[in-house]
C-alpha positions, -999 to 999 in steps of 0.1 A, spaced: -341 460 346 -339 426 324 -319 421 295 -325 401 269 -297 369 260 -295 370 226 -313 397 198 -318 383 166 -305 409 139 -336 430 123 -319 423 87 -318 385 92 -356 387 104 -364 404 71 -342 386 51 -357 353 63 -393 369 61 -383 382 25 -376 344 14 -409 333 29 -432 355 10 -412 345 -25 -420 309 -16 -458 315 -9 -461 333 -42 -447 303 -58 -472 273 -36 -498 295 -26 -497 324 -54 -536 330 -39 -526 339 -8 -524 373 3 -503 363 38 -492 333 60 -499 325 93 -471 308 118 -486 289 150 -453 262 165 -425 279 186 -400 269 157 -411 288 131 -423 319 151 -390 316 167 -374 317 129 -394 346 119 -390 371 149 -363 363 173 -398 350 199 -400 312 211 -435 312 217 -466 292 204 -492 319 188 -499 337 160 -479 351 137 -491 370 106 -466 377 80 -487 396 52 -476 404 17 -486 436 24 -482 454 58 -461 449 87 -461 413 108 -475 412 139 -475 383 167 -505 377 186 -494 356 223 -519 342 250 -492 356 276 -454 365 277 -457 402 254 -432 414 284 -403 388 273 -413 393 235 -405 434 240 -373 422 258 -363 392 228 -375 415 202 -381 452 208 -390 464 173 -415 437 168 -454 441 166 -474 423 194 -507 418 211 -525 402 236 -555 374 223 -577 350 244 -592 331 215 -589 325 175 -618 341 177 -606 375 183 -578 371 153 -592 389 126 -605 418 147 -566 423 161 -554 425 127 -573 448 116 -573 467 145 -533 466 142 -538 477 105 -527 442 92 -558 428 83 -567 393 72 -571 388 33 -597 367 23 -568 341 11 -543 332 34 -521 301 40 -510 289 74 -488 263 92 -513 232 95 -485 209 110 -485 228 143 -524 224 154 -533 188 165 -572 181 152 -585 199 180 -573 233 178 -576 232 139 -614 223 144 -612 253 167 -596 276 142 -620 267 114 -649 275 135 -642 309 135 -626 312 97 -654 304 78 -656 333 55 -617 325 43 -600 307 25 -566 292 39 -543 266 24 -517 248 32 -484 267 37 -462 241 55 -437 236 27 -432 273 25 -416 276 63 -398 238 56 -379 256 22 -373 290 35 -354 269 65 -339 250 45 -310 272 32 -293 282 65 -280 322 65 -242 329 72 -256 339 108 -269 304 111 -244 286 96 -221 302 121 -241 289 153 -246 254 134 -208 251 130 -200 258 166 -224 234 176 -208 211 151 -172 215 163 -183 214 200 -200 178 187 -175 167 173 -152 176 203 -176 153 224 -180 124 208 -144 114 187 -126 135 216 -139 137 251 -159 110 251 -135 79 240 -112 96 264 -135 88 294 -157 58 290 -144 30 303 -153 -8 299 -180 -27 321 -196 6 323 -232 1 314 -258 18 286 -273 42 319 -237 53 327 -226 59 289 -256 82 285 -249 99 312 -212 105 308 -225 120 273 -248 147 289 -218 158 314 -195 162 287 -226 177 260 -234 200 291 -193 206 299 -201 219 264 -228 247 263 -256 218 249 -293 230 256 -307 203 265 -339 203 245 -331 185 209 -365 192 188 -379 175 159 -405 182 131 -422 144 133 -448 148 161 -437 132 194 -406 125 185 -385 151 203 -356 138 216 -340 132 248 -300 128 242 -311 104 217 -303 65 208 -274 43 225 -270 6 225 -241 -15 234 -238 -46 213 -270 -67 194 -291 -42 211 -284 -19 183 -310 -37 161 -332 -35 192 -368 -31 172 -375 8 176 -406 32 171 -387 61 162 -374 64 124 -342 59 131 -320 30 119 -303 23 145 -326 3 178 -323 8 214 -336 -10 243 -339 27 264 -342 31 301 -375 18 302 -406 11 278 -423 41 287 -391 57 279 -371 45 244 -341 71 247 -306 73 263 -292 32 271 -307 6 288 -286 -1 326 -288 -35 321 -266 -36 289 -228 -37 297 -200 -25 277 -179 -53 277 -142 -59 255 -149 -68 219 -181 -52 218 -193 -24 200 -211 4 210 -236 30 186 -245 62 194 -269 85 176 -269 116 199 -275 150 190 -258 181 200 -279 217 200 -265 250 206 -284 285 207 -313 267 190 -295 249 163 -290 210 160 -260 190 148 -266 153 143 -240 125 147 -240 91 148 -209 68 156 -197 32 166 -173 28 194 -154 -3 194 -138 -18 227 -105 -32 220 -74 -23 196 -80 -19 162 -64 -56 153 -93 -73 166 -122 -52 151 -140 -78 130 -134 -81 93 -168 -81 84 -170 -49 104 -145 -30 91 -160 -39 54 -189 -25 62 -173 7 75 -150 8 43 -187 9 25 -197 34 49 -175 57 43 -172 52 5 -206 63 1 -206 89 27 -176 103 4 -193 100 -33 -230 113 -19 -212 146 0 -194 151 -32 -224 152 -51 -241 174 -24 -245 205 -47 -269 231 -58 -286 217 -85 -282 179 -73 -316 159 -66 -320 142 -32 -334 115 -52 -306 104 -72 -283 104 -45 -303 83 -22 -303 58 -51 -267 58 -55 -261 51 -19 -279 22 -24 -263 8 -54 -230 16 -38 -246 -7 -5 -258 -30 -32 -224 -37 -53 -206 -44 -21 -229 -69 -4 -246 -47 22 -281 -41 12 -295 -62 42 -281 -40 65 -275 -3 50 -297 19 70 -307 -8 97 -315 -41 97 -353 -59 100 -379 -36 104 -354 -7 119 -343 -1 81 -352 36 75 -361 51 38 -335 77 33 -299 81 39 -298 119 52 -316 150 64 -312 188 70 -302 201 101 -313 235 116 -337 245 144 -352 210 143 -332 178 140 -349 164 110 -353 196 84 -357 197 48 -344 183 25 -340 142 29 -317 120 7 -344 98 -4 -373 88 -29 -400 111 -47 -377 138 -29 -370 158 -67 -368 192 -59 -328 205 -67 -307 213 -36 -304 250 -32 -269 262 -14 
């Protein structure tokens, strides 16, 4: 009776499977399989948002191993391997049951298991050897297909839409940091957003994301962002504050993001309230800078290219025009890197910053 909303094509499965075992032989040549645990990267690798265990061998076929929801798995992704498990403990038994068996080498997504469950995975994986295999999923993700490029760019356009169309349209002054958020989820709704805008950094998932009206831009902020925010409460550092008013001559920042079908777009602007004329001249300097850099480093962005060397030149560009203090936030808000990927998560590999060497693929 139920249909499933969206089927993942088998050929994009096994083409993005296909680039995760090349990257394994290349950090973990040892390993004879990787293991997948988060909801991301399960989700990447078979169409299934669910937290389990995924076995991708070099050898065999895959199988997924959930605590509960095989019924919506069949449904998501018919032609996939599952079965039902209780406990780690029961993981190499499955396998080999399934006639995937563990090798006695095998790497595995460490980020997604807090300290307790990977103390409760080692108890029972004593007689293996397992290595780290984190990098594999964040490179493999990295270099977006033409079917995710096309869901990133309708997000992207739909983003876009919102926030330098829709948006300036409808806010008015004297409306206050509460009100601004919430005119961005009706519009970001109006839109076909999500809702749920995910991020690799634990804890860190976001909700809308950052606005501030005026100084409270360089609010002092816990998140590794560079722009600050007062958020509706303390036990709650997202969306704007209700006491903060948008008043005439005062600016307005915005870091939201926009997600779509899974995929993220990230966008930050700064709303001004008044005519251009009066925009300050300090200001509009720092914009020119801005937008000179954002123009030099995008032209640069191309296979081959090291993150490294463009995040320095952003900052000699900030440098020879007088804005070092305040390129990528002021005080302790200033962040160490200039950009990020986008994809399934808001903050994917790679970043525009230091000791980040590897070249940019396309």
């Amino acid at each position: 009776m139920f249909t499933s909303i969206e089927e993942i094509p088998s050929d994009e499965l096994a083409g993005r499977r296909k680039r995760c075992l090349g990257l394994m032989r290349r950090h973990c040549p040892d390993a004879g399989g990787i293991m997948a645990f988060s909801g991301v990267n399960i989700y990447y690798l078979t169409g299934v948002f669910a937290q389990g265990v995924f076995w991708l061998p070099l050898e065999g076929e895959p199988l997924l191993l959930l605590r509960k929801g095989l019924a919506r798995a069949a449904l998501e992704n018919p032609r996939l391997r599952t079965a039902c498990y209780k406990s780690y403990s029961q993981v190499p038994a499955l396998l080999t049951e399934q006639g995937s068996p563990l090798t006695p080498c095998f790497a595995l997504e460490r980020d997604a298991l807090n300290w307790g469950l990977g103390l409760n995975f080692s108890r029972y994986f004593q007689a293996y050897e397992y290595l780290p295999g984190d990098m594999v999923f964040k490179q493999a993700r990295a270099v977006k297909t033409p079917w995710e490029l096309l869901k990133m760019r309708l997000a992207g356009q739909r983003h876009h839409l919102a926030m330098c169309g829709l948006f300036p349209e409808r806010a008015r002054l004297n409306m206050n940091g509460y009100q601004l958020s919430r005119l961005f989820w009706d519009i970001f709704f109006e839109l076909g957003h999500s809702g749920a805008i995910r991020t690799s950094a634990l804890g860190e998932d976001s909700f809308l994301g950052h606005l501030a009206v005026g100084e409270n831009s360089a609010y002092p902020s816990y998140y590794n962002r560079p722009t600050g925010l007062k958020g509706v409460h303390p036990a709650a550092s997202y969306m704007g504050y209700a006491g903060e008013v948008w008043t005439a001559g005062s600016f307005l920042t915005a870091d939201v993001g926009f997600v779509l079908e899974g995929y993220n777009t990230d966008k930050t602007m700064l709303y001004f309230a008044g005519p251009p004329s009066v925009v300050p001249a300090q200001a509009r300097l720092a914009q020119d800078c801005c937008l000179e850099i954002q123009h030099e480093v995008s032209a640069r962005l191309k296979p081959g290219a090291i993150p490294q060397d463009l995040y320095r030149l952003a900052l000699d560009l900030a440098s020879q025009r007088g804005f070092s203090e305040g390129f990528m936030g002021l005080g302790d808000n200033k962040v160490p890197f200039i950009g990020h990927g986008l994809g399934l998560q808001l903050d994917e590999w790679p970043v525009l910053a230091d000791n980040f060497t590897e070249p940019l693929e396309e």
